[in-house]
N, C-alpha and C positions, 0 to 999 in steps of 0.2 A: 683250598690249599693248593699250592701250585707244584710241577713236578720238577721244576730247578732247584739249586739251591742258592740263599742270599747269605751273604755276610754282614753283619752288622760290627761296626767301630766300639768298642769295651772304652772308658772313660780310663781308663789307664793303657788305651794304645793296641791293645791287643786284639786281634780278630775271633770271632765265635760266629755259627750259624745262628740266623736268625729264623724265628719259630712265629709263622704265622696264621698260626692255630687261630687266635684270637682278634684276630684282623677283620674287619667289617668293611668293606666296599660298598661304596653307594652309587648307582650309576643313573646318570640325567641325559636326559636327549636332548637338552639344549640349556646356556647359558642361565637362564630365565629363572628356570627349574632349579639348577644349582645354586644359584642365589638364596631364592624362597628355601630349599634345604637348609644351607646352613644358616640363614636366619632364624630359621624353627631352632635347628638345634643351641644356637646360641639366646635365645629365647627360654630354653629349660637348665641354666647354668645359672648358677648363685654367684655374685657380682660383690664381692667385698665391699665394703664402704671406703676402705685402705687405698684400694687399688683405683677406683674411679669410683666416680657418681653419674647419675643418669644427664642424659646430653638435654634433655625436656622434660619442662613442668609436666607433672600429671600423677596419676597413682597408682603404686607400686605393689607387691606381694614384698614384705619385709621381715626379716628375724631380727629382734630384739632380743636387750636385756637386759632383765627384770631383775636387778642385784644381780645371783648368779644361776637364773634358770631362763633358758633360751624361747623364746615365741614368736609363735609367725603370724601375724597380723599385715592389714593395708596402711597403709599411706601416703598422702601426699607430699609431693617435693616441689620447690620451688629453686628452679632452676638459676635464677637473676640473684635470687638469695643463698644458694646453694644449702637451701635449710631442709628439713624434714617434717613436715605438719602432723602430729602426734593428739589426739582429745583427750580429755577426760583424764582419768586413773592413769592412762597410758604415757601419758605428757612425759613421765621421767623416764620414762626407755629408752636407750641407747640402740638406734639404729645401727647394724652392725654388717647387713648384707642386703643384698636388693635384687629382685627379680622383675622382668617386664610381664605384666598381668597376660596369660591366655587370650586369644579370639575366643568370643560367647560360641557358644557349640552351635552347631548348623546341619541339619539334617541333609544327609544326600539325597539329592532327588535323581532317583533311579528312572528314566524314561522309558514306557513299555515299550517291548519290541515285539509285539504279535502282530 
């Protein structure tokens, strides 16, 4: 929290301080780094089906639904068809949102320094 104070614009015009209690700063040392940041972070945001669909074939973390109960299953999308490749039981689920799948986990290798 900083020891100035900020004003923030009220959607009907009027001034109030602004409370930056809850404000997160991320700081990068270079270009590179902030890129890779906010690619992670937009990486763990749920992507409407509404709003866009994915830019590349491949396969996705997805919420359906099932009549009226929501599930989160994979699948593939086909970009050229702008379809959603759905198996089995699942075929009638309405793909509704989309995530890009995680990097597989990767252990650090910590290098001994003795």
């Amino acid at each position: 929290m900083s020891d100035e104070m900020t004003f923030a614009q009220n959607e009907d015009g009027t001034f109030s301080a602004y409370d930056d209690t809850y404000d997160i700063t991320i700081h990068c040392e270079a270009e590179e780094e902030q890129k890779k940041v906010i690619e992670r972070l937009r990486a763990t945001n749920w992507v409407p089906v509404s709003e866009r669909l994915p830019d590349v074939s491949g396969t996705y973390q997805v919420t359906c639904m099932d009549g009226r109960i929501h599930r989160s299953t994979y699948a593939k999308f086909q970009s050229k068809l702008k379809r959603w490749e759905l198996t089995g039981a699942r075929s009638y689920w309405k793909v509704i949102a989309w995530m890009p799948l995680p990097e597989p986990y990767k252990e650090d290798k910590w290098e001994d320094v003795n």
